[in-house]
N, C-alpha and C positions, 0 to 999 in steps of 0.2 A: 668843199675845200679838201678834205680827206677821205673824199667818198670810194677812194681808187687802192685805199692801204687798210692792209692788214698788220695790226701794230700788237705786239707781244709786251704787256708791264710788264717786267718781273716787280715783285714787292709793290703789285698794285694797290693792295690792302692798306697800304700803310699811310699814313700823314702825307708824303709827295705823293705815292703813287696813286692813292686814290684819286686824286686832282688831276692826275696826268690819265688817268682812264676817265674818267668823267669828260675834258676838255678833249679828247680823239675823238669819245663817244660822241657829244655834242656837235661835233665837225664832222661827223659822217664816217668814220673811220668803222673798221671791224674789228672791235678789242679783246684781245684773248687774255687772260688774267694768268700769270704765274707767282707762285709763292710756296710758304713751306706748307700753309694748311688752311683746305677748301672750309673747313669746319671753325674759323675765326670767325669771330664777331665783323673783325672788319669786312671780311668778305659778306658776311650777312648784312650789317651796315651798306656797302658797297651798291649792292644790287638792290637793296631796297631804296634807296634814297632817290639812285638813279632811272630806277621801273624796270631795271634789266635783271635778267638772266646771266651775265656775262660766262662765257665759257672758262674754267679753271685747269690748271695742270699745275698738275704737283712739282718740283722742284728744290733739289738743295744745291746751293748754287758755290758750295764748296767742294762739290762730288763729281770729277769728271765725268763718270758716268752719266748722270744726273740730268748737265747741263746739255749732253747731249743729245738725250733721249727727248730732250723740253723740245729740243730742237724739230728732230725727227716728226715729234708729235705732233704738234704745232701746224707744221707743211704736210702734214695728212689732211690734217681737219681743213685749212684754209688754202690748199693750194697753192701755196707760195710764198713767205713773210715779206713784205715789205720794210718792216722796221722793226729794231727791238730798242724799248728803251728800258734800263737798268735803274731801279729804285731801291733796291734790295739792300738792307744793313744788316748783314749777321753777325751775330753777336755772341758772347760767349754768357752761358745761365750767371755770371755776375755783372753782369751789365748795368750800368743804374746805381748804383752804388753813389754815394757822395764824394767826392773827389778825393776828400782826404783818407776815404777810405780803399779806393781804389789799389790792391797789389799791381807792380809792375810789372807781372809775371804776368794777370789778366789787361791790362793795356797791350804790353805786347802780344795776347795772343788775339785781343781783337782788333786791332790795326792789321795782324796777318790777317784775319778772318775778310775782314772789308776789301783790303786790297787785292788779297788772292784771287778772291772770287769776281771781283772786278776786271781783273786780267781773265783768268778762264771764260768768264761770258764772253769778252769780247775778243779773245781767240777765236772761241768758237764760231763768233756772228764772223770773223771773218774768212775763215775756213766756208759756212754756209754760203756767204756771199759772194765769193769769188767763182 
């Protein structure tokens, strides 16, 4: 079904993306894994669960630089990307907090942080794509 795409998670490590690299994987796809660090549990959960290797590239997907070098990299190794799909939630080191304790100073700056970078990847994917 997917034997024909080369598909890039970002934030494939995590809670969706693992499921969304698992469900390419299992469809035939060719899944390159991006996030912030090859050396999480998730990414070791990841591959082990599924019997893969899956290819990793670093990425901070708040760093123009960053998002485009994922890019570059990426169309080296697999000649092409087909798809990217964006799981990626970053967050700022007070994330998780209980509501009430939440500063509004860190809400707003993780709502910048998710959305920015949400816009930036998908500049990016469109700039590659076009």
């Amino acid at each position: 079904m997917l034997s024909e795409h080369k598909i890039v998670v970002i934030g494939g490590t995590g809670l969706i993306g693992s499921k969304v690299v698992r469900s390419c994987y299992q469809n035939g796809a060719s899944v390159i894994v991006a996030g912030r660090d090859s050396s999480s549990t998730g990414f070791r959960n990841l591959c082990r669960d599924a019997g893969v290797d899956f290819p990793f590239v670093q990425v901070n997907t708040s760093d123009p630089t960053s998002v485009d070098q994922l890019f570059k990299t990426v169309d080296s190794m697999v000649d092409g990307i087909t798809s990217i799909v964006n799981c990626e939630f970053p967050h700022n080191s007070n994330y998780g907090k209980n509501f009430e304790e939440v500063a509004f100073s860190d809400f707003c700056n993780n709502v910048m942080l998710h959305i920015g970078s949400a816009f930036l990847v998908c500049q990016t994917a469109v700039e590659y794509f076009s």
